[in-house]
VOPAGU-2260 file (C-alpha; in pm, 1 decimal, decimal comma):
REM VOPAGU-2260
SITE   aa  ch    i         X         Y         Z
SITE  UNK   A    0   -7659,3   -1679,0    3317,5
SITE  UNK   A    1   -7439,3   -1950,9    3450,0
SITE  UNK   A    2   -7399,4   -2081,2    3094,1
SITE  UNK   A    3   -7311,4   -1788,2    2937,2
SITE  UNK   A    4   -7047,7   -1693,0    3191,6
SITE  UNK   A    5   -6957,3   -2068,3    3179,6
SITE  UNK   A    6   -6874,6   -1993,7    2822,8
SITE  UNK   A    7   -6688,3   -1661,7    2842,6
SITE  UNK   A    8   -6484,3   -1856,3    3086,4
SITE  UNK   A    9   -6404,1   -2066,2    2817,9
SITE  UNK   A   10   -6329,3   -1794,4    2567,7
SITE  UNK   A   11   -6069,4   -1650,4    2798,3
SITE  UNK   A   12   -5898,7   -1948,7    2876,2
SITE  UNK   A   13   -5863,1   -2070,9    2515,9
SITE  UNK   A   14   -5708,5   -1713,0    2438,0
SITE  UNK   A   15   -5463,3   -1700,5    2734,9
SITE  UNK   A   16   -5379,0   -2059,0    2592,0
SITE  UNK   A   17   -5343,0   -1933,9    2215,2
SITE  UNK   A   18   -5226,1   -1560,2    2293,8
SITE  UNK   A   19   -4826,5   -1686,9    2359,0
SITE  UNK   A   20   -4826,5   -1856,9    2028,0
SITE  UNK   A   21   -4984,0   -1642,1    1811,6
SITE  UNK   A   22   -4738,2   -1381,9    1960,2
SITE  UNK   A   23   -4429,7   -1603,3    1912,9
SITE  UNK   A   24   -4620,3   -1700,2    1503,7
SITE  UNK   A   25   -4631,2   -1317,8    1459,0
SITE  UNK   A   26   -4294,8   -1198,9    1601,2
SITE  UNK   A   27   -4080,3   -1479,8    1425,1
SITE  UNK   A   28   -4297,1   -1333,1    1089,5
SITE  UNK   A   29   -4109,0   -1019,3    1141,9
SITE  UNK   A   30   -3764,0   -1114,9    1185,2
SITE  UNK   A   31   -3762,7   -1334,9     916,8
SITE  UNK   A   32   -3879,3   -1123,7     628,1
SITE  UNK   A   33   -3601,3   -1049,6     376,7
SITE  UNK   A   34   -3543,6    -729,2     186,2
SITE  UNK   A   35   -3442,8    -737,7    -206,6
SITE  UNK   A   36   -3279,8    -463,1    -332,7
SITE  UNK   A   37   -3156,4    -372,1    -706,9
SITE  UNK   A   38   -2929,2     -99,7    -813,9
SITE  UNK   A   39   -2901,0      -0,6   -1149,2
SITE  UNK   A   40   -2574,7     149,4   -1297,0
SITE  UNK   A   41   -2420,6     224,9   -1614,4
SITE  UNK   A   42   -2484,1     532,4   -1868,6
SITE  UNK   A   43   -2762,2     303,5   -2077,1
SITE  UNK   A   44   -3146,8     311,5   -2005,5
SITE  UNK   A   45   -3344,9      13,0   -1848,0
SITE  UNK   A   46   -3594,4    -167,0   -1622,8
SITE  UNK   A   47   -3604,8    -452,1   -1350,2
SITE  UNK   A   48   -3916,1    -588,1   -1278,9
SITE  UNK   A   49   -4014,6    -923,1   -1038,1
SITE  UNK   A   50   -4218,4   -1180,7   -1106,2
SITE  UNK   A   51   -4325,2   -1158,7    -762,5
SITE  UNK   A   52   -4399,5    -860,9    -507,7
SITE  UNK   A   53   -4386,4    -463,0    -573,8
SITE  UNK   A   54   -4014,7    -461,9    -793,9
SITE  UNK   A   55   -4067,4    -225,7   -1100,4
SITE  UNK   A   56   -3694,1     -38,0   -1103,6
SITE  UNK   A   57   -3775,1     208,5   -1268,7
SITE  UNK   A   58   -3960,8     340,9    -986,5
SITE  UNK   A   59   -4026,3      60,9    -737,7
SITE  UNK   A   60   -3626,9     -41,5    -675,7
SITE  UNK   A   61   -3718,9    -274,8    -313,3
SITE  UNK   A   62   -3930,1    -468,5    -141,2
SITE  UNK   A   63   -4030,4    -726,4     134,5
SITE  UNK   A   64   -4088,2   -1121,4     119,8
SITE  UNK   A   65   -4080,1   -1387,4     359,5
SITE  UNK   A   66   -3781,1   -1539,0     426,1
SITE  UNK   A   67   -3676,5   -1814,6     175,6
SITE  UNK   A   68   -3909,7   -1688,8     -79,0
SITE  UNK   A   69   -3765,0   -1726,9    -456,3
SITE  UNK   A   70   -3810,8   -1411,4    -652,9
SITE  UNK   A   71   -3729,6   -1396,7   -1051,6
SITE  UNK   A   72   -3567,7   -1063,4   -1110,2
SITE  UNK   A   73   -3576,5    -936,8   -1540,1
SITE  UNK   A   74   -3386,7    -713,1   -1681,5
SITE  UNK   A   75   -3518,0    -517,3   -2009,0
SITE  UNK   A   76   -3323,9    -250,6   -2184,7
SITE  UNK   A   77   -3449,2      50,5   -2324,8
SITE  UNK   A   78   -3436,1     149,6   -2689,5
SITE  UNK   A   79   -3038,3     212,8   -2786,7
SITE  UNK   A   80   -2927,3      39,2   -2453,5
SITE  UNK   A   81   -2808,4    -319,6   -2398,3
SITE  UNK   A   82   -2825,5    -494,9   -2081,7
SITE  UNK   A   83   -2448,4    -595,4   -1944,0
SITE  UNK   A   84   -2521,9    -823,8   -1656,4
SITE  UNK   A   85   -2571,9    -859,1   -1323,2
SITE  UNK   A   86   -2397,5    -815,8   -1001,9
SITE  UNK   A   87   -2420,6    -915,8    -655,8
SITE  UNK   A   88   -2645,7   -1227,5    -600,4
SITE  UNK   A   89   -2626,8   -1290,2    -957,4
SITE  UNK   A   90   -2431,3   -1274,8   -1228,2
SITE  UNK   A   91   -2414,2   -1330,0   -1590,2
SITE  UNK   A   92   -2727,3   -1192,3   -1841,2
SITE  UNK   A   93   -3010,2   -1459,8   -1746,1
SITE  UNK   A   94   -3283,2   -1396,5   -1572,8
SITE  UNK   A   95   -3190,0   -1294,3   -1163,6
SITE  UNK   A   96   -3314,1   -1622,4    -943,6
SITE  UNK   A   97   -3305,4   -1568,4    -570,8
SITE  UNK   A   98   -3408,5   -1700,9    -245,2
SITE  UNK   A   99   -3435,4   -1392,2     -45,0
SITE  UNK   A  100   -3299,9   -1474,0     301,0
SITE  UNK   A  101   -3228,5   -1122,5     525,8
SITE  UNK   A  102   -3075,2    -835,5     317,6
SITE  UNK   A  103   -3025,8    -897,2     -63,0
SITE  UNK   A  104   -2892,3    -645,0    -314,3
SITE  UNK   A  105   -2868,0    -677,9    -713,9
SITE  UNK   A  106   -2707,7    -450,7    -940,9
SITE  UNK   A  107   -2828,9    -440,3   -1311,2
SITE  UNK   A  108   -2624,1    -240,2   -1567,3
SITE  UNK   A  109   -2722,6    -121,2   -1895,4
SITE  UNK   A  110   -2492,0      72,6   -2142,8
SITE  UNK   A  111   -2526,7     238,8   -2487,8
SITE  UNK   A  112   -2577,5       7,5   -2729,1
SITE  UNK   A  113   -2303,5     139,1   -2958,7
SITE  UNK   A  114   -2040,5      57,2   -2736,9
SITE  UNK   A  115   -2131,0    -324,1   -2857,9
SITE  UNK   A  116   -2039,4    -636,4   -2681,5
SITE  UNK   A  117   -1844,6    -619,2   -2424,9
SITE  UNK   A  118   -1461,0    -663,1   -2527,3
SITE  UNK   A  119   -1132,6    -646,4   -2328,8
SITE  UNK   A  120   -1060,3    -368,0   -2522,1
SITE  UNK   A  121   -1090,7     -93,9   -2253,6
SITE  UNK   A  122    -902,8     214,5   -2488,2
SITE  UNK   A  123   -1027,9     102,8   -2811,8
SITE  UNK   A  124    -790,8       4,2   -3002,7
SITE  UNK   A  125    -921,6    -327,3   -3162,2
SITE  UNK   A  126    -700,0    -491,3   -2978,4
SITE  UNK   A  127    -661,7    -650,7   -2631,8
SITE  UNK   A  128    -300,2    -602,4   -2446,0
SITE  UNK   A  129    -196,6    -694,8   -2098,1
SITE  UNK   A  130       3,7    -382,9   -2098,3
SITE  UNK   A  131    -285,5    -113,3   -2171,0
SITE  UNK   A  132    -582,9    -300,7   -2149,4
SITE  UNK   A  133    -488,3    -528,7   -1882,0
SITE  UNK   A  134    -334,7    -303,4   -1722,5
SITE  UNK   A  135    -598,2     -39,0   -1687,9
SITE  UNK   A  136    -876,5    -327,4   -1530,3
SITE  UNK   A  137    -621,3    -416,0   -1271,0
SITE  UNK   A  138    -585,8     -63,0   -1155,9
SITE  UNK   A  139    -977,7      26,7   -1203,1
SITE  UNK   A  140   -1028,4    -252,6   -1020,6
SITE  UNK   A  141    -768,9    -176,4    -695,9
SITE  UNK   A  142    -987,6     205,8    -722,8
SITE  UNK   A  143    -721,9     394,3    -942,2
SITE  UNK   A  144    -899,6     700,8   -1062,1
SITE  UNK   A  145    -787,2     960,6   -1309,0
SITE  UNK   A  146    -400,0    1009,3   -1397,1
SITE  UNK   A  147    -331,5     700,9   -1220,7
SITE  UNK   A  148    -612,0     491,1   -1381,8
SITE  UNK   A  149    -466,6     607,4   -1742,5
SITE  UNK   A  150    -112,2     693,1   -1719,1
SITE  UNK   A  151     130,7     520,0   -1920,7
SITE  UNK   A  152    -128,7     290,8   -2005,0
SITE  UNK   A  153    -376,1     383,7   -2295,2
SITE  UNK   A  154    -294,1     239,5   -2658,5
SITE  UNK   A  155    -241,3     434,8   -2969,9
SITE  UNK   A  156    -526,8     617,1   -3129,4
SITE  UNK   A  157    -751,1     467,4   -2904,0
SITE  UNK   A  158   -1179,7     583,5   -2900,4
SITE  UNK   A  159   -1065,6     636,3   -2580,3
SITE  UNK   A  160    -818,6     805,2   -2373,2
SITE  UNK   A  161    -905,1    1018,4   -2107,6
SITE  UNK   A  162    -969,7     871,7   -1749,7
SITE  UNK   A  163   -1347,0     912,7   -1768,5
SITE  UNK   A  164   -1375,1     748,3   -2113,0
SITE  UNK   A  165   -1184,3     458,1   -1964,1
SITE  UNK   A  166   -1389,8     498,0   -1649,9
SITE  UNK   A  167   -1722,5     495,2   -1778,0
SITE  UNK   A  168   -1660,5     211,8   -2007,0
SITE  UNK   A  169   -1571,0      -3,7   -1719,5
SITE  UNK   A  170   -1852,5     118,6   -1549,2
SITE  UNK   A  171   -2068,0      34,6   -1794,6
SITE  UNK   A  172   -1855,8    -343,2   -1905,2
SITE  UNK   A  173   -1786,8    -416,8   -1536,9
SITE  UNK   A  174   -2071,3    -740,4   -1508,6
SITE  UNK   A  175   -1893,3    -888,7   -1788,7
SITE  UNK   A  176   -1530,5    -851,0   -1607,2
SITE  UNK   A  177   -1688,5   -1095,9   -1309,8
SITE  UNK   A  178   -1480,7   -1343,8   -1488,9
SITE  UNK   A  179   -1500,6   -1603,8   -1226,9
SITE  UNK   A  180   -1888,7   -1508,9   -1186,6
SITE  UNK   A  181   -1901,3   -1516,5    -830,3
SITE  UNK   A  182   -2077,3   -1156,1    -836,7
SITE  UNK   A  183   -1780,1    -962,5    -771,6
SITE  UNK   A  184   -1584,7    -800,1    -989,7
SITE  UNK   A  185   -1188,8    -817,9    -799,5
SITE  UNK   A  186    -903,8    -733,2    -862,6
SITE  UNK   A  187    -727,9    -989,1    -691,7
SITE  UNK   A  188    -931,4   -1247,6    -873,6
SITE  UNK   A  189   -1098,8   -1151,3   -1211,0
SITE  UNK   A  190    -790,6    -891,7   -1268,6
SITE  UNK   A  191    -539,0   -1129,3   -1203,2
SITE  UNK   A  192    -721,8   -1379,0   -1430,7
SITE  UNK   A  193    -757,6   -1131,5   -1710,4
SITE  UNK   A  194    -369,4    -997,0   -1722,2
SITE  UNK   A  195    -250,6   -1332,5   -1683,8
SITE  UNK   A  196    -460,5   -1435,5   -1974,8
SITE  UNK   A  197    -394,8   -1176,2   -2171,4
SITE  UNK   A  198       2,3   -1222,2   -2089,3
SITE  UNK   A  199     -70,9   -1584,9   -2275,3
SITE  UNK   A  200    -100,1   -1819,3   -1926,9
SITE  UNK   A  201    -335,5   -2075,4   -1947,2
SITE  UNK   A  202    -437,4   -2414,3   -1797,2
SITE  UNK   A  203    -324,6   -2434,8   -1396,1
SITE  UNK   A  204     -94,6   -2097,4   -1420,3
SITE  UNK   A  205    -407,2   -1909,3   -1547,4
SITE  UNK   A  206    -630,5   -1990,6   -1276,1
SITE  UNK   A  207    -393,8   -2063,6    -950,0
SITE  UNK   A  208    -493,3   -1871,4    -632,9
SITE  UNK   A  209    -752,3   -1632,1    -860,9
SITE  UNK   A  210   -1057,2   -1777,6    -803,9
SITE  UNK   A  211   -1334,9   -1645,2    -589,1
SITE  UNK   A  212   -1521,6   -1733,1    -306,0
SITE  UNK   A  213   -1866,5   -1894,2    -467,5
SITE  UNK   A  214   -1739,6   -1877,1    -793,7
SITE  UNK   A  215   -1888,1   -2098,9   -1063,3
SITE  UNK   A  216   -1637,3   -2085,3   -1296,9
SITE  UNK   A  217   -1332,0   -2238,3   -1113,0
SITE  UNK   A  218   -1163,4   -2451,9   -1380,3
SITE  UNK   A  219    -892,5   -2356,3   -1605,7
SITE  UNK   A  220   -1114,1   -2466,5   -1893,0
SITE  UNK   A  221   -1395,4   -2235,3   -1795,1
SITE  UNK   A  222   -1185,6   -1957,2   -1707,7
SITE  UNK   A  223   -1057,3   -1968,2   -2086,8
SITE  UNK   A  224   -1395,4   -2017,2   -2262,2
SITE  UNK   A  225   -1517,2   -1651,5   -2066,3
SITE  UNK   A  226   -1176,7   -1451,1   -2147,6
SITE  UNK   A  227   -1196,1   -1627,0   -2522,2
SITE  UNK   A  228   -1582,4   -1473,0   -2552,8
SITE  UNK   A  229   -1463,0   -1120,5   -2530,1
SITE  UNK   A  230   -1247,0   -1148,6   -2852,3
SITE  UNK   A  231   -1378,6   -1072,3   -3192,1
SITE  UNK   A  232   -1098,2   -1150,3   -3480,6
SITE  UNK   A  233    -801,1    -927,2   -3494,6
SITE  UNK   A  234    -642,6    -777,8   -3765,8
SITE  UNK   A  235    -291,9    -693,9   -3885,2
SITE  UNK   A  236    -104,0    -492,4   -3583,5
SITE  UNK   A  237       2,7    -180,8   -3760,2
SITE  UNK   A  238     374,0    -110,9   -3676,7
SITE  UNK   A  239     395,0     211,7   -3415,6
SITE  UNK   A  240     765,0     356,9   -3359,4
SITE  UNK   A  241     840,4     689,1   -3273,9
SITE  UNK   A  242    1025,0     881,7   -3029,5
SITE  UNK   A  243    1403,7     787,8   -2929,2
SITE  UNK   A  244    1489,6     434,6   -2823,4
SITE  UNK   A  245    1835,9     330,4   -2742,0
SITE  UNK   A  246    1913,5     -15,1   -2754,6
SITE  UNK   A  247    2051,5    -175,6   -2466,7
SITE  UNK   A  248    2385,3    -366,8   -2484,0
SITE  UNK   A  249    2452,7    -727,2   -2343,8
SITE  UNK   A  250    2625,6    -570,5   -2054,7
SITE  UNK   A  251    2343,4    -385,8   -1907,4
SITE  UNK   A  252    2181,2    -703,1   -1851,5
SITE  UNK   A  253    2402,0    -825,4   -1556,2
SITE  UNK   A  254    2249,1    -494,3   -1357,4
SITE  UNK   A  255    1926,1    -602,6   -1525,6
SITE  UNK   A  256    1592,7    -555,4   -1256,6
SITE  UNK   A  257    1497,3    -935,0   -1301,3
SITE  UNK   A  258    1497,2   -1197,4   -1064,1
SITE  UNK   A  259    1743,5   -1403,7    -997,5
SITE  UNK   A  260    1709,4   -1756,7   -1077,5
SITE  UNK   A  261    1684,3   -2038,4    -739,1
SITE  UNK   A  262    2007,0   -2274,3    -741,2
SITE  UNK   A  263    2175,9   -2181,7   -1045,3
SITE  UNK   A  264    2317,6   -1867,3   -1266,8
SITE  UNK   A  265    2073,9   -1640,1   -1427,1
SITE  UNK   A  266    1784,7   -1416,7   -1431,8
SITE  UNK   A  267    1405,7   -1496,0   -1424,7
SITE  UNK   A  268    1272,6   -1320,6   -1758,8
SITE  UNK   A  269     899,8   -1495,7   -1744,6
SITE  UNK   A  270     720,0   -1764,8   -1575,5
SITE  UNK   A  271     471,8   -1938,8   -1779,2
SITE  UNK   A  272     295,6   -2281,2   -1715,5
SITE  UNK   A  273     482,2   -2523,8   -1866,0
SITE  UNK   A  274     870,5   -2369,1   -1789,0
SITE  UNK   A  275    1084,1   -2077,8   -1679,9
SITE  UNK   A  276    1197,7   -1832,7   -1890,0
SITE  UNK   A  277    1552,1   -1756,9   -1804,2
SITE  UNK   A  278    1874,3   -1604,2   -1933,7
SITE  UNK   A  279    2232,9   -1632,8   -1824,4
SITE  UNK   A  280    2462,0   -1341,9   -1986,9
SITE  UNK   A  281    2780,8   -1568,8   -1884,8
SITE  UNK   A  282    2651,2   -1907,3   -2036,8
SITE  UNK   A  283    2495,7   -1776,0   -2400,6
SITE  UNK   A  284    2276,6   -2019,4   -2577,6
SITE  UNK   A  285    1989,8   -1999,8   -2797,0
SITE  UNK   A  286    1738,4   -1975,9   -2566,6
SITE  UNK   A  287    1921,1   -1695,8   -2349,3
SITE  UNK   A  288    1958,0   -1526,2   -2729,8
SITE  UNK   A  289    1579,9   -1548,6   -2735,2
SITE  UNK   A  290    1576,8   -1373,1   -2416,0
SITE  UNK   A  291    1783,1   -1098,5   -2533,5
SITE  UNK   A  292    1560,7   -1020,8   -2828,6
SITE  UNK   A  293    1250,2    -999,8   -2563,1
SITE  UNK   A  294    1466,4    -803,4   -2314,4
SITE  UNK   A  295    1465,8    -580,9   -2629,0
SITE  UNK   A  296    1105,6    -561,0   -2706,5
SITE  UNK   A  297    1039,8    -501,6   -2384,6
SITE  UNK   A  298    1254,2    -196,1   -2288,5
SITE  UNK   A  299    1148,9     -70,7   -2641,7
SITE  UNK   A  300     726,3     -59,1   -2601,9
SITE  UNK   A  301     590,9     240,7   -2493,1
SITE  UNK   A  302     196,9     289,8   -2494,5
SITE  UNK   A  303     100,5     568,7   -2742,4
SITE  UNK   A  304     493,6     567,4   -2923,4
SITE  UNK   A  305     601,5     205,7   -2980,5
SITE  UNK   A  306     367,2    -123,2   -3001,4
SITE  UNK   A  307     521,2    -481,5   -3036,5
SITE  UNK   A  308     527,7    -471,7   -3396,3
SITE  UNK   A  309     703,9    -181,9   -3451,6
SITE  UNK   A  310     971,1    -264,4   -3234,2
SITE  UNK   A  311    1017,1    -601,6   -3336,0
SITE  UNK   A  312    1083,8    -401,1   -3704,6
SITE  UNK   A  313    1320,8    -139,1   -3547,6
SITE  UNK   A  314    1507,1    -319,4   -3255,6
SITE  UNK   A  315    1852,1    -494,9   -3406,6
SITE  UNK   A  316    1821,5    -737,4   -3590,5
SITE  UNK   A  317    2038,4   -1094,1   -3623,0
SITE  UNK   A  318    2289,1   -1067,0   -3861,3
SITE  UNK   A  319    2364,8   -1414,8   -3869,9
SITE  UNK   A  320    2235,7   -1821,9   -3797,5
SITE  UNK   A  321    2377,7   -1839,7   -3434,0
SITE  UNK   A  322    2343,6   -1526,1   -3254,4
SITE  UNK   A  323    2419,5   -1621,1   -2908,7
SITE  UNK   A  324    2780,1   -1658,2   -3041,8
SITE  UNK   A  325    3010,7   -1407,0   -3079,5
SITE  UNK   A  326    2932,3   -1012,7   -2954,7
SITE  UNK   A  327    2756,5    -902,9   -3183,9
SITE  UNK   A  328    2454,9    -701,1   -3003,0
SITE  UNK   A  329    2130,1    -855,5   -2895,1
SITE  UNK   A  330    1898,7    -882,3   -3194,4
SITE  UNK   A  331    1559,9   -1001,8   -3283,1
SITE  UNK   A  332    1528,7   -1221,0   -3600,8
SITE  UNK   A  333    1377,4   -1075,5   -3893,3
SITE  UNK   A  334    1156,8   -1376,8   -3916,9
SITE  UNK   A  335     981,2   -1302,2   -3553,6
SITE  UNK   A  336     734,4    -983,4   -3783,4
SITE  UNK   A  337     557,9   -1231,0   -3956,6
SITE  UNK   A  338     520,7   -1513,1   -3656,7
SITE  UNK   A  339     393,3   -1235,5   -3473,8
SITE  UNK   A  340     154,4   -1078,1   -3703,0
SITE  UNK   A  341      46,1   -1422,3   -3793,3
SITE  UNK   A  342     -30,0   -1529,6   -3421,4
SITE  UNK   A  343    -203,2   -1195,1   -3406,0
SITE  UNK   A  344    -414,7   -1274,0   -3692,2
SITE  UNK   A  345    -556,4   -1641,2   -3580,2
SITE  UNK   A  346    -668,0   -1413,4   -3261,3
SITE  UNK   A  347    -382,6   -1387,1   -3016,8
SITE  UNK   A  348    -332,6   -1049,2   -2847,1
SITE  UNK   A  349      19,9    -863,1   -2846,3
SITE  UNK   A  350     178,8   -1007,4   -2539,9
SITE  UNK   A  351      56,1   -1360,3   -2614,9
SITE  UNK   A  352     161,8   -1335,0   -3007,7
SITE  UNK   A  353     497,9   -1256,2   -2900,8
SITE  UNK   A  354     518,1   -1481,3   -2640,4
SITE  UNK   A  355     467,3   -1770,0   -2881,7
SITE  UNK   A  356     656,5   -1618,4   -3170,2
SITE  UNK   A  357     973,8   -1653,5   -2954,1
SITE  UNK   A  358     925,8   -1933,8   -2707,7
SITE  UNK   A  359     671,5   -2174,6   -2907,6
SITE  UNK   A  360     774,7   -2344,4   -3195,9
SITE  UNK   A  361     784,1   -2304,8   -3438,2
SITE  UNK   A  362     996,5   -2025,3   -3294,6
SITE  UNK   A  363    1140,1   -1704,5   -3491,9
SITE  UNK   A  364    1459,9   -1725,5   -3295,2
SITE  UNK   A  365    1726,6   -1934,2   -3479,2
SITE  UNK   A  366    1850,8   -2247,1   -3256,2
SITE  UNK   A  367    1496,6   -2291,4   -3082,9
SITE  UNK   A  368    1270,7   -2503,5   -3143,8
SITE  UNK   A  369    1027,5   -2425,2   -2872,1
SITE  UNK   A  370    1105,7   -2310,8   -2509,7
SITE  UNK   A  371    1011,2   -2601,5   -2300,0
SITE  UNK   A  372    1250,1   -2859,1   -2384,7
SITE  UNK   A  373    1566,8   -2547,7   -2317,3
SITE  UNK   A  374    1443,9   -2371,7   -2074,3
SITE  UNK   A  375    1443,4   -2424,0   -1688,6
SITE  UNK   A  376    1149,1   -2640,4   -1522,6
């Protein structure tokens, strides 16, 4: 008898001694278990399954692990769909790798296979343009919906022009517009970077104050190897002119909405990396001529009516060698159609073609031989 309550004795005391930390083992367990959750979007079909655990999304879209655990998340497409990346805590179209610390959410998207790669072609057009295009990420992106997503905005004869065309092909693109590929797609960042890029900036102007927190593209070189992925060859613009356009004269330009240049005469026209593009309607020189033909082409496009190339064709043109002397009115050269549709076809979109068929030598403008050396630092 003594023995065995000698030994019970013992039992107790060596579980009143273990009870505390078996407590403390099985309440840290608890707090520290993370949660992995994927969300699937887009109009395509699809699965995510993990190596690991319960996943099979489909059906199965969460689960439980202990913390730090790494879980493989794979994405597989049904037939007709395409997978178009992750979001969240990953990015890109590789395999998902996570260490699941507390609350973790991943968002796979899969689209119709027939809408093809992804493009920066948003109204389908064939062509990418900082003014329709561009311009219709940056607002999807800010949470434009409808009329205001599309208005003023959608190229000519487009596969798509209503709001929820545009809509749900951003929807369904959106992984691929994580240009930095931090997981986010923002407007402040990946929007910025894609209308600046598609406006022709590159290098240090491209990427300045646009990249995201935890981004893994953050280099200028980077940036432009993403943004130059998205673009198939282009072909011939086809000039698009209709509706009235009125010329303005030289005059207008000293009421002109442009900024005015910082110690000196002028008006900011465009700021690219290497110089300011300015224009002084009091001190006339080739580059300000330049300027006037772009002040042209730019009061001329209209989404849907005019594109570059048909104003470039219809706008006035020079008359003569020198056109920044003299008053004869503000004129393109006829020789800035076919820089421009050349730049278009080695891959350049509209903005950017035009950009360089003016500013760049060898430039269409008569008198310049590429903006950098004439215009303002």
């Amino acid at each position: 008898m003594r023995l065995d309550r000698t030994l019970a004795q013992t039992r107790v005391a060596l579980l009143s001694a273990l009870l505390p930390a078996l407590v403390a083992v099985l309440w840290a367990g608890t707090l520290q278990a993370a949660t992995l959750s994927v969300t699937k979007s887009g109009s395509g079909a699809g699965a995510v399954n993990s190596n690991v655990g319960l996943i099979d999304c489909g059906t199965m879209c969460s689960d439980t692990f202990p913390d730090n655990s790494t879980v493989t998340l794979a994405a597989a497409p049904a037939a007709g769909s395409q997978f178009t990346g992750w979001l969240g805590a990953c990015t890109g179209l590789a395999a998902c790798q996570i260490t699941a610390t507390g609350a973790v959410t991943v968002s796979a998207t899969f689209a119709p296979s027939a809408l093809g790669p992804p493009r920066l072609d948003v109204d389908g057009t064939a062509t990418g343009d900082a003014l329709t295009d561009g311009l219709l990420l940056l607002r999807y992106l800010f949470g434009l919906s409808g009329s205001a997503l599309v208005g003023n905005a959608v190229g000519p004869d487009g596969s798509r022009s209503s709001a929820s065309q545009i809509d749900g092909y951003i929807v369904d693109m959106l992984p691929a517009y994580d240009i930095d590929g931090n997981g986010k797609a923002d407007a402040l960042t990946d929007g910025l970077l894609i209308i600046r890029y598609l406006f022709g900036l590159r290098g240090q102007g491209l990427i300045a104050n646009a990249i995201g927190t935890g981004a893994i593209r953050n280099t200028a070189p980077q940036v432009e190897a993403k943004m130059q992925s998205f673009f198939a060859p282009f072909v011939m613009e086809p000039p698009l002119f209709s509706g009235t356009f009125t010329a303005p004269d030289r005059s207008t330009l000293a009421t002109a909405q442009f900024p005015p240049m910082t110690g000196r005469p002028g008006y900011t026209l465009l700021v690219l990396p290497e110089a300011t593009i300015f224009f002084d309607p009091a001190d006339r020189t080739p580059v300000s001529a330049a300027a006037e033909c772009a002040v042209l082409v730019i009061a001329c496009f209209k989404p849907g009516e005019r594109n570059i190339a048909g104003c470039l064709t219809n706008v006035p043109q020079c008359t003569t060698s020198t056109p920044w002397i003299g008053n004869d009115p503000m004129c393109c050269a006829t020789a800035c159609t076919p820089r421009y549709q050349e730049l278009r076809l080695a891959g350049d979109n509209g903005p950017a073609a035009f950009t360089k068929a003016v500013f760049r030598a060898p430039s269409c403008m008569p008198g310049l031989s590429g903006y950098p050396a004439q215009s303002q630092p």
